[in-house]
PDB file of N, CA, C and O in Angstrom:
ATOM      1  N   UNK A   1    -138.593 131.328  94.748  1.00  0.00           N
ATOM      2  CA  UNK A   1    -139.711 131.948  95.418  1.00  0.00           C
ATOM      3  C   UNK A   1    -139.166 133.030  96.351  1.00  0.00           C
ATOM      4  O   UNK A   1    -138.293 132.744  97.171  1.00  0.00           O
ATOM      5  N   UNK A   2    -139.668 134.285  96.243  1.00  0.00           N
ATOM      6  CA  UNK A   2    -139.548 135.536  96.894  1.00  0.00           C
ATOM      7  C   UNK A   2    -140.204 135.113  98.176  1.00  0.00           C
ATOM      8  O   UNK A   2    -141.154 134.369  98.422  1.00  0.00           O
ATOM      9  N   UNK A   3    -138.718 136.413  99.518  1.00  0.00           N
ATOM     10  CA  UNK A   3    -139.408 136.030 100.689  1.00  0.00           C
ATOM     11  C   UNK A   3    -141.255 136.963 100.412  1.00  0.00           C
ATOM     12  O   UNK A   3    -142.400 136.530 100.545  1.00  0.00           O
ATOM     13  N   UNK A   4    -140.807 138.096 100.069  1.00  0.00           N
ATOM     14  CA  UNK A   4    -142.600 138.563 100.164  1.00  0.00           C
ATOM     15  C   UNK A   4    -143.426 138.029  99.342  1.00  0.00           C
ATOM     16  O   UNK A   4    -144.446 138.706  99.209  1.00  0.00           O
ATOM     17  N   UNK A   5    -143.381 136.684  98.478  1.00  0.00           N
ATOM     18  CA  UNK A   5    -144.352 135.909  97.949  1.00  0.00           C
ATOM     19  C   UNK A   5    -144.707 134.328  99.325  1.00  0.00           C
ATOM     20  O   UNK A   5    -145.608 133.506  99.487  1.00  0.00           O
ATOM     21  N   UNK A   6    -143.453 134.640  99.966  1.00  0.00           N
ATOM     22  CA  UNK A   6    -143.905 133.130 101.139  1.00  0.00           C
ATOM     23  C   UNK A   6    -144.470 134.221 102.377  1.00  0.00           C
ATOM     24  O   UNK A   6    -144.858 133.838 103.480  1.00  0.00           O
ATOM     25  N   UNK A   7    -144.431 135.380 102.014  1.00  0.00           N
ATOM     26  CA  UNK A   7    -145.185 136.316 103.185  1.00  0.00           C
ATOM     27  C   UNK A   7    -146.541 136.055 102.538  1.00  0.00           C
ATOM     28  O   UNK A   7    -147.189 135.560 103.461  1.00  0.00           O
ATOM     29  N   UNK A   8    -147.315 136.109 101.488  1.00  0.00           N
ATOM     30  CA  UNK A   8    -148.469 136.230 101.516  1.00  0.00           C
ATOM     31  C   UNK A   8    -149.384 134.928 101.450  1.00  0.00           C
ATOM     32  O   UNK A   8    -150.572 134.783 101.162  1.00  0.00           O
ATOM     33  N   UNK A   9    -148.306 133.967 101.855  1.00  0.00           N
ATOM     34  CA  UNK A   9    -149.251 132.665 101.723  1.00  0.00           C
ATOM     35  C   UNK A   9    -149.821 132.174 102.900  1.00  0.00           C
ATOM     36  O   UNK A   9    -149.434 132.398 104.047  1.00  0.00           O
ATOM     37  N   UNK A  10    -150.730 131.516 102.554  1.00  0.00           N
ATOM     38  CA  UNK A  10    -151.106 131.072 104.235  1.00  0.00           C
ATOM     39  C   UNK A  10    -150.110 129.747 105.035  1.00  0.00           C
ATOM     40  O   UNK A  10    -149.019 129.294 104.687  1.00  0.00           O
ATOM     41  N   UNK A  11    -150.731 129.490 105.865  1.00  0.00           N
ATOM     42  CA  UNK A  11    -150.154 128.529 106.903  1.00  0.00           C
ATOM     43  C   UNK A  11    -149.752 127.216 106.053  1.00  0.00           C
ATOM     44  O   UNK A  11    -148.686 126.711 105.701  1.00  0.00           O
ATOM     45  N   UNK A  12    -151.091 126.914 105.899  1.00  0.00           N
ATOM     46  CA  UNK A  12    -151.293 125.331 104.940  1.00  0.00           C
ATOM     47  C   UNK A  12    -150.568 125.519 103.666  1.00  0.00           C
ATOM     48  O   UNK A  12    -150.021 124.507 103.227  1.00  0.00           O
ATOM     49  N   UNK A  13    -150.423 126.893 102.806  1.00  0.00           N
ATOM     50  CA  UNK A  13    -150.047 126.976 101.665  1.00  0.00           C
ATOM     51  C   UNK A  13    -148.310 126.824 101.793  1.00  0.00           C
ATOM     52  O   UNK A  13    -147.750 126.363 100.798  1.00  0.00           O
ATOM     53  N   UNK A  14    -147.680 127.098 102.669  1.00  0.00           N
ATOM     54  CA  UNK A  14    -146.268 126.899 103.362  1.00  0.00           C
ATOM     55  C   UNK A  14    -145.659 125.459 103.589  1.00  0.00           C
ATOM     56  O   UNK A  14    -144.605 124.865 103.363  1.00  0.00           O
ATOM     57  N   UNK A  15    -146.939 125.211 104.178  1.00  0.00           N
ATOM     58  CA  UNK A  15    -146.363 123.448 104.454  1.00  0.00           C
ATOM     59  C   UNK A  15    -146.629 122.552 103.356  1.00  0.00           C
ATOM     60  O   UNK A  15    -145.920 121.561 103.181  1.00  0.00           O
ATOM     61  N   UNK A  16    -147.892 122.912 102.378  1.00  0.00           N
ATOM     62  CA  UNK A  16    -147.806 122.115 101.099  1.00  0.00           C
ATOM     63  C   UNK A  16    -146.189 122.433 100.708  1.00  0.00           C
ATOM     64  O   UNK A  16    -145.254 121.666 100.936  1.00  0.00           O
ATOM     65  N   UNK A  17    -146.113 123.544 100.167  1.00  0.00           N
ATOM     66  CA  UNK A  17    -144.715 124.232  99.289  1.00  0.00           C
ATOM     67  C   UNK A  17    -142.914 123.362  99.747  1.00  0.00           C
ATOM     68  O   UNK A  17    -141.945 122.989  99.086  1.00  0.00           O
ATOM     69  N   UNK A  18    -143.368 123.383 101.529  1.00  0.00           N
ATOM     70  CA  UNK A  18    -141.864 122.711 102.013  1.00  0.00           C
ATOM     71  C   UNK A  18    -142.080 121.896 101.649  1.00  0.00           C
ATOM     72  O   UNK A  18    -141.367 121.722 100.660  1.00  0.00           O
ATOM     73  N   UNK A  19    -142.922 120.848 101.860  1.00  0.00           N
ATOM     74  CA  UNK A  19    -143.316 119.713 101.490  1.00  0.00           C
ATOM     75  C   UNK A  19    -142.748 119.089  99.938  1.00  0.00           C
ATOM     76  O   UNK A  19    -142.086 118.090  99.660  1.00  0.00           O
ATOM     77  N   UNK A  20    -143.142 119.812  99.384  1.00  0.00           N
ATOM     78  CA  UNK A  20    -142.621 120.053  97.760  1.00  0.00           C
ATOM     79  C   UNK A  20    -141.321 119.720  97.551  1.00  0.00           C
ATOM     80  O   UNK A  20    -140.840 118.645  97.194  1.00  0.00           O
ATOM     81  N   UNK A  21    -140.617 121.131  97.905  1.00  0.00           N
ATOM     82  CA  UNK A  21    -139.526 121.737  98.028  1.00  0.00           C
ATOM     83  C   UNK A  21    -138.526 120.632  98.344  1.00  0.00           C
ATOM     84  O   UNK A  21    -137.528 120.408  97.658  1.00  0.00           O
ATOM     85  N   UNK A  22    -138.870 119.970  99.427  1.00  0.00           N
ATOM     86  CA  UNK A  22    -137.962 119.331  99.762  1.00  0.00           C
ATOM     87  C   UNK A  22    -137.834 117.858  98.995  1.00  0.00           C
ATOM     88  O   UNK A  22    -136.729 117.346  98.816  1.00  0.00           O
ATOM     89  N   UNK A  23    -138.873 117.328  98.630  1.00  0.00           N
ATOM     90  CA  UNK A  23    -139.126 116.503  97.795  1.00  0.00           C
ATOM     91  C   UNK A  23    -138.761 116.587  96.645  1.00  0.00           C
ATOM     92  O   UNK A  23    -138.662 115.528  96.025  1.00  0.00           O
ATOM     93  N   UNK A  24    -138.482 117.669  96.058  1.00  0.00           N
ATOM     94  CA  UNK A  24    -138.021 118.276  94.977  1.00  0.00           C
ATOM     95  C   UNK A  24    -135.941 118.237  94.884  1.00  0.00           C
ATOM     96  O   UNK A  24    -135.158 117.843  94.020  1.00  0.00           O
ATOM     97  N   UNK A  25    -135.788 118.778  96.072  1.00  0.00           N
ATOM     98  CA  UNK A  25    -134.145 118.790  96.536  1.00  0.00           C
ATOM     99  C   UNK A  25    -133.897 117.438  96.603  1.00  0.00           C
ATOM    100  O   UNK A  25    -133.018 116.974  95.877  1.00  0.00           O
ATOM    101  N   UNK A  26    -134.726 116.489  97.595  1.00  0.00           N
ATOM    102  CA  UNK A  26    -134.201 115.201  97.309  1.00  0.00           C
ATOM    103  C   UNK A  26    -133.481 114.735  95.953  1.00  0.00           C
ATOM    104  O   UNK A  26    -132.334 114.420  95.636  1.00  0.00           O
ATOM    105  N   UNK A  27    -134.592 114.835  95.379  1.00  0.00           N
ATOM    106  CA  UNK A  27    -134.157 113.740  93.736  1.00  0.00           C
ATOM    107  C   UNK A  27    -133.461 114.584  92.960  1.00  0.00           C
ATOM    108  O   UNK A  27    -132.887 114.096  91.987  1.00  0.00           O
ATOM    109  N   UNK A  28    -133.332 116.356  93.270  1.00  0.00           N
ATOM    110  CA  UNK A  28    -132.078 116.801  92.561  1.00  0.00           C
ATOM    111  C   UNK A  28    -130.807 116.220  92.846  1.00  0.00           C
ATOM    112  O   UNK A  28    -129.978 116.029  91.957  1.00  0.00           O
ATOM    113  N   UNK A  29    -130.504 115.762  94.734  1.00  0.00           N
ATOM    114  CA  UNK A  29    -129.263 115.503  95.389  1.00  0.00           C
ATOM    115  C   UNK A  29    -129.089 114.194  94.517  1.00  0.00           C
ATOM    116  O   UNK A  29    -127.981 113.918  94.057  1.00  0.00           O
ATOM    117  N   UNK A  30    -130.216 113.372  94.291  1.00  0.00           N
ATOM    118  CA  UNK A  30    -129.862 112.200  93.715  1.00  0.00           C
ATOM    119  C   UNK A  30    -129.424 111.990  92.445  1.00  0.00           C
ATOM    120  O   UNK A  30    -128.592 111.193  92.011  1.00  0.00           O
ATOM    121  N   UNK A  31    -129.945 112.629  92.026  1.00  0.00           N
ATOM    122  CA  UNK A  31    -129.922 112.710  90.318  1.00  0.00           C
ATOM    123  C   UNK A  31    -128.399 113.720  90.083  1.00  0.00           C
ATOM    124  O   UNK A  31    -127.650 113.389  89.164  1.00  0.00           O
ATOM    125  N   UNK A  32    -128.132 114.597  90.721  1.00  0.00           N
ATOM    126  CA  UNK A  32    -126.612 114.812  90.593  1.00  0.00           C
ATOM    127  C   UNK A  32    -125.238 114.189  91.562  1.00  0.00           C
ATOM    128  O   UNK A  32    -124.072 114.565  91.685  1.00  0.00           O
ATOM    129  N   UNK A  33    -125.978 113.144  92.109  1.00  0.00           N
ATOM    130  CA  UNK A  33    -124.573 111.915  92.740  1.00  0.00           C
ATOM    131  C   UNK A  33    -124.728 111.075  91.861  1.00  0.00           C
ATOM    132  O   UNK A  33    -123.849 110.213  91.870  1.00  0.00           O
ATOM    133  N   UNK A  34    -125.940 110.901  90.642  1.00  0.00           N
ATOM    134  CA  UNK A  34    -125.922 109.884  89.881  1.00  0.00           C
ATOM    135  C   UNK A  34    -124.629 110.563  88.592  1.00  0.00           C
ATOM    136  O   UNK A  34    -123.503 110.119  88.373  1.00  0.00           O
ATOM    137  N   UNK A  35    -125.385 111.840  87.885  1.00  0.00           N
ATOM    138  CA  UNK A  35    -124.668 111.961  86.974  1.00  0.00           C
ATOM    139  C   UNK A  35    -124.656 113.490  87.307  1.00  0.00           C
ATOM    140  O   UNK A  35    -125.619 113.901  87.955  1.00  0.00           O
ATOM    141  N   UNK A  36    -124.005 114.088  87.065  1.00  0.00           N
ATOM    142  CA  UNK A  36    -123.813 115.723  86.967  1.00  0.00           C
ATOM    143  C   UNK A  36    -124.786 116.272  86.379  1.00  0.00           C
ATOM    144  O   UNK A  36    -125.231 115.891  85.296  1.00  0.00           O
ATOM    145  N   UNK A  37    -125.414 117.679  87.354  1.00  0.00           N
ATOM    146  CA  UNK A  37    -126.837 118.163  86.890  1.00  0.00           C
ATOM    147  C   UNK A  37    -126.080 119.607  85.960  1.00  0.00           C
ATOM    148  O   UNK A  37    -124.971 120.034  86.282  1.00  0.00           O
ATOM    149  N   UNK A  38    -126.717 120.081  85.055  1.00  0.00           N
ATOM    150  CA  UNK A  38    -126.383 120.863  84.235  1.00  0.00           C
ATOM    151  C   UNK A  38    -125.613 122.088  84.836  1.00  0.00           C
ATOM    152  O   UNK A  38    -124.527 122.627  84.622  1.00  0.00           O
ATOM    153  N   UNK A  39    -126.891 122.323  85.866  1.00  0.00           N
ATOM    154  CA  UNK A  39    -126.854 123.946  86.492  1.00  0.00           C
ATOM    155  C   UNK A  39    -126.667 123.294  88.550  1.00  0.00           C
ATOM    156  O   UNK A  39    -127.523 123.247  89.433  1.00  0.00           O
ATOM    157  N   UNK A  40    -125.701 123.050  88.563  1.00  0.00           N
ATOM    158  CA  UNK A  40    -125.932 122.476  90.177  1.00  0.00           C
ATOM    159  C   UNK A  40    -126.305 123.814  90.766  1.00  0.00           C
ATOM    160  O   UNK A  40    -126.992 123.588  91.761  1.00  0.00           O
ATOM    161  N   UNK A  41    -126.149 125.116  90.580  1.00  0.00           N
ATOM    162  CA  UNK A  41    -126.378 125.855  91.453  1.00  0.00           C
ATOM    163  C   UNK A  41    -128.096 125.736  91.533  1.00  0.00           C
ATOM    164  O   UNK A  41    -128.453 125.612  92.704  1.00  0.00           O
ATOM    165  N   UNK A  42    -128.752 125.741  90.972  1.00  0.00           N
ATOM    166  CA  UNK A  42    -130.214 125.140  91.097  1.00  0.00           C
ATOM    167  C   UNK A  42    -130.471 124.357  92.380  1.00  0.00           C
ATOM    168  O   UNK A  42    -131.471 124.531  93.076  1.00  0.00           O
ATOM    169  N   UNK A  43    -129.361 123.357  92.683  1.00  0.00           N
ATOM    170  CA  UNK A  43    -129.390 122.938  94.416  1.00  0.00           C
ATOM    171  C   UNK A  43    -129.215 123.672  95.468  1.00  0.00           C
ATOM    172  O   UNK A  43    -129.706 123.476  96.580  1.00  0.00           O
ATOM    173  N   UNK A  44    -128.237 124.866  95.013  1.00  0.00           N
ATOM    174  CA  UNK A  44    -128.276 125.963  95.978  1.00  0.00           C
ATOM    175  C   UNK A  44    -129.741 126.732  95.840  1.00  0.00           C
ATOM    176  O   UNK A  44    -130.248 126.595  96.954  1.00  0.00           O
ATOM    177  N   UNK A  45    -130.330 127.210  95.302  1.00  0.00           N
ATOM    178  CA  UNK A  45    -131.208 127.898  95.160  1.00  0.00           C
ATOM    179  C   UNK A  45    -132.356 126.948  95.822  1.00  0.00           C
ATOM    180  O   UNK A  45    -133.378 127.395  96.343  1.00  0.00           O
ATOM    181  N   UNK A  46    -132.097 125.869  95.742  1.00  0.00           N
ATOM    182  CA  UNK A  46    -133.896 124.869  96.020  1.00  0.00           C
ATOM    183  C   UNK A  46    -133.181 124.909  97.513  1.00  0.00           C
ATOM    184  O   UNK A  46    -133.498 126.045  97.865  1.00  0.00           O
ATOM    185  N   UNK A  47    -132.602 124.493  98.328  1.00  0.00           N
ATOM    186  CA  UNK A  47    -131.951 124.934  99.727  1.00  0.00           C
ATOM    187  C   UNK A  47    -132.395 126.219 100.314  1.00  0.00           C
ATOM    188  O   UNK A  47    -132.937 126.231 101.420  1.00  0.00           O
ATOM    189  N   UNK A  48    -132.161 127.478  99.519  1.00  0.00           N
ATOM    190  CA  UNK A  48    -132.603 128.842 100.155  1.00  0.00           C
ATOM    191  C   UNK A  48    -134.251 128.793  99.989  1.00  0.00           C
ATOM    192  O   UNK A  48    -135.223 129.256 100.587  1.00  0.00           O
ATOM    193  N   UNK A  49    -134.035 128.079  98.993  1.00  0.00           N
ATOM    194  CA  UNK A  49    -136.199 128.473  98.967  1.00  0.00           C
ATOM    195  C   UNK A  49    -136.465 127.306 100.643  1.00  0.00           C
ATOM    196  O   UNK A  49    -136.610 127.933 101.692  1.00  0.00           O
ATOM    197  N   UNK A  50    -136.493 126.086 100.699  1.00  0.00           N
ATOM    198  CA  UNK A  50    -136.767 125.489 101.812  1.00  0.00           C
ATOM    199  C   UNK A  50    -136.549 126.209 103.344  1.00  0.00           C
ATOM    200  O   UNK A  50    -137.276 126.232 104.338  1.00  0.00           O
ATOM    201  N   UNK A  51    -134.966 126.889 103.012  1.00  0.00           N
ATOM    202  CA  UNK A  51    -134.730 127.844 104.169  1.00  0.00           C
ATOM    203  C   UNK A  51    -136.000 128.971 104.164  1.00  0.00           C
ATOM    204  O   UNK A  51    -136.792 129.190 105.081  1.00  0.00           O
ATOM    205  N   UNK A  52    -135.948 129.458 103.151  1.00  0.00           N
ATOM    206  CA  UNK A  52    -137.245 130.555 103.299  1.00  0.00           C
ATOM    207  C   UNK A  52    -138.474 130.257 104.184  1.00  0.00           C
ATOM    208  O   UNK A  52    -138.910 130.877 105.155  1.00  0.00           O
ATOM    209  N   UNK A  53    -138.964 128.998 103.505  1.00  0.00           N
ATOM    210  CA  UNK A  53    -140.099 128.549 104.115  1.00  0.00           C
ATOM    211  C   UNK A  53    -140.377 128.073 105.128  1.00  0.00           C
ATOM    212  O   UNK A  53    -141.516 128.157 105.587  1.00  0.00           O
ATOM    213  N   UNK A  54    -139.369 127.436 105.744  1.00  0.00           N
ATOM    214  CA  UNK A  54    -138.818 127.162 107.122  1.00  0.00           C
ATOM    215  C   UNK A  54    -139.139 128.309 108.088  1.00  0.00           C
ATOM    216  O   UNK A  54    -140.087 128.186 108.865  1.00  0.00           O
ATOM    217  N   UNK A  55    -138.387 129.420 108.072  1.00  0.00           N
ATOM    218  CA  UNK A  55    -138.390 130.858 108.615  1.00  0.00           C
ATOM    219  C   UNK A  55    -139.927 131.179 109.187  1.00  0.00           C
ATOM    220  O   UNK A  55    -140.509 131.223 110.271  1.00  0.00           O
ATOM    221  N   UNK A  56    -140.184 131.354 107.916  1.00  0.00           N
ATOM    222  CA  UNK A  56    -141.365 131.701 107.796  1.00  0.00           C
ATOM    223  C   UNK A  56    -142.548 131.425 108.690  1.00  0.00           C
ATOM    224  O   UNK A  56    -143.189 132.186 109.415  1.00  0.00           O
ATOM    225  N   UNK A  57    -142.713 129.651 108.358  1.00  0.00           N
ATOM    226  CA  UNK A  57    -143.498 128.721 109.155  1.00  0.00           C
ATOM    227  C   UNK A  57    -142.889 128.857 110.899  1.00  0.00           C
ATOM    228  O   UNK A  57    -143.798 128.640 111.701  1.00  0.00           O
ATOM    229  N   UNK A  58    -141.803 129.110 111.419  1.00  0.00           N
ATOM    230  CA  UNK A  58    -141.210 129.093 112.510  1.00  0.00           C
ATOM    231  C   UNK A  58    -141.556 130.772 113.008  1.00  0.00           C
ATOM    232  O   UNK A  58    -141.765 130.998 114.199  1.00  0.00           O
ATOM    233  N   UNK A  59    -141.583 131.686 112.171  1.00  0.00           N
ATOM    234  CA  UNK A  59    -141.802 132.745 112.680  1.00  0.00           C
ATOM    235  C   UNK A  59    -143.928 132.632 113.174  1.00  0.00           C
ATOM    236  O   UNK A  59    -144.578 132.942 114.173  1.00  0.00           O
ATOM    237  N   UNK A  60    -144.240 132.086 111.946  1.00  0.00           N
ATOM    238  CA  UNK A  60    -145.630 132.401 112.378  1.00  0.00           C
ATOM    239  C   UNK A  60    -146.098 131.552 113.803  1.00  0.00           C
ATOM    240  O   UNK A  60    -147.005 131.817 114.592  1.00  0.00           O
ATOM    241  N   UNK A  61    -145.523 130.896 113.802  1.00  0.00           N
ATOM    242  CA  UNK A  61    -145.558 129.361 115.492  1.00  0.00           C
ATOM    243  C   UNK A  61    -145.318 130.451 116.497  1.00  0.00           C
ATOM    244  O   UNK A  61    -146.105 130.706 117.408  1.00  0.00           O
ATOM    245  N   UNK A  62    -144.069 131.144 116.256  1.00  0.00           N
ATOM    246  CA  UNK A  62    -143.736 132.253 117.516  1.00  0.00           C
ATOM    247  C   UNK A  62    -144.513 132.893 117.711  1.00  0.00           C
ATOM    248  O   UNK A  62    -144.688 133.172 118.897  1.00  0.00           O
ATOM    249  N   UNK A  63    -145.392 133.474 116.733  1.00  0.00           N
ATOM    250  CA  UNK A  63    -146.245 135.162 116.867  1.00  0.00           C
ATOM    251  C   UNK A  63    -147.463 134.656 117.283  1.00  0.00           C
ATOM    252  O   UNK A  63    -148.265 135.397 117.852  1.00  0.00           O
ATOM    253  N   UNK A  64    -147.810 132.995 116.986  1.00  0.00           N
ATOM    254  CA  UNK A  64    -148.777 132.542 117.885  1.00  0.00           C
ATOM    255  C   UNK A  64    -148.883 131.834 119.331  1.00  0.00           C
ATOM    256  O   UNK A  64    -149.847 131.409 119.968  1.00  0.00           O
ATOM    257  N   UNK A  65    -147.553 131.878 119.578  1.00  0.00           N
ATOM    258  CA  UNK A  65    -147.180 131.377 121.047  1.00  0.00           C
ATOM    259  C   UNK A  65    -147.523 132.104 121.844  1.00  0.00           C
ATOM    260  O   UNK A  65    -147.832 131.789 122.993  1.00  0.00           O
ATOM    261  N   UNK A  66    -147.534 133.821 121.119  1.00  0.00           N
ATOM    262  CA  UNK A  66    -147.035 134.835 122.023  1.00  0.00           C
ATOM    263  C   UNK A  66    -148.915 135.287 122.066  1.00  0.00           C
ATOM    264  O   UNK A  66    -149.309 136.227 122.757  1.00  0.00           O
TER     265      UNK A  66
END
């Protein structure tokens, strides 16, 4: 997921997605300490997407603090 595709989502649509995301990274971490995942870099990539969304959700908290 592109950062300017987590720019056009809303609030709620962010926290479903981490929500996901991370749920998603879980059972990759598991499923490759069980047996070796094909493409591990796929764990790197599901990491930067969570980082993305993270950002994101933390930037919009700020711009409403302010």
């Amino acid at each position: 997921m592109k950062s300017n595709v987590v720019r056009e989502m809303t609030t709620e649509e962010i926290q479903d997605a981490l929500l996901n995301a991370r749920e998603g990274l879980a059972k990759m971490k598991m499923q490759h300490a069980i047996s070796p995942l094909e493409n591990p870099m796929v764990l790197k990539e599901k990491r930067k997407e969570v980082a993305r969304l993270l950002t994101e959700l933390s930037t919009r908290t700020e711009e409403a603090q302010q």
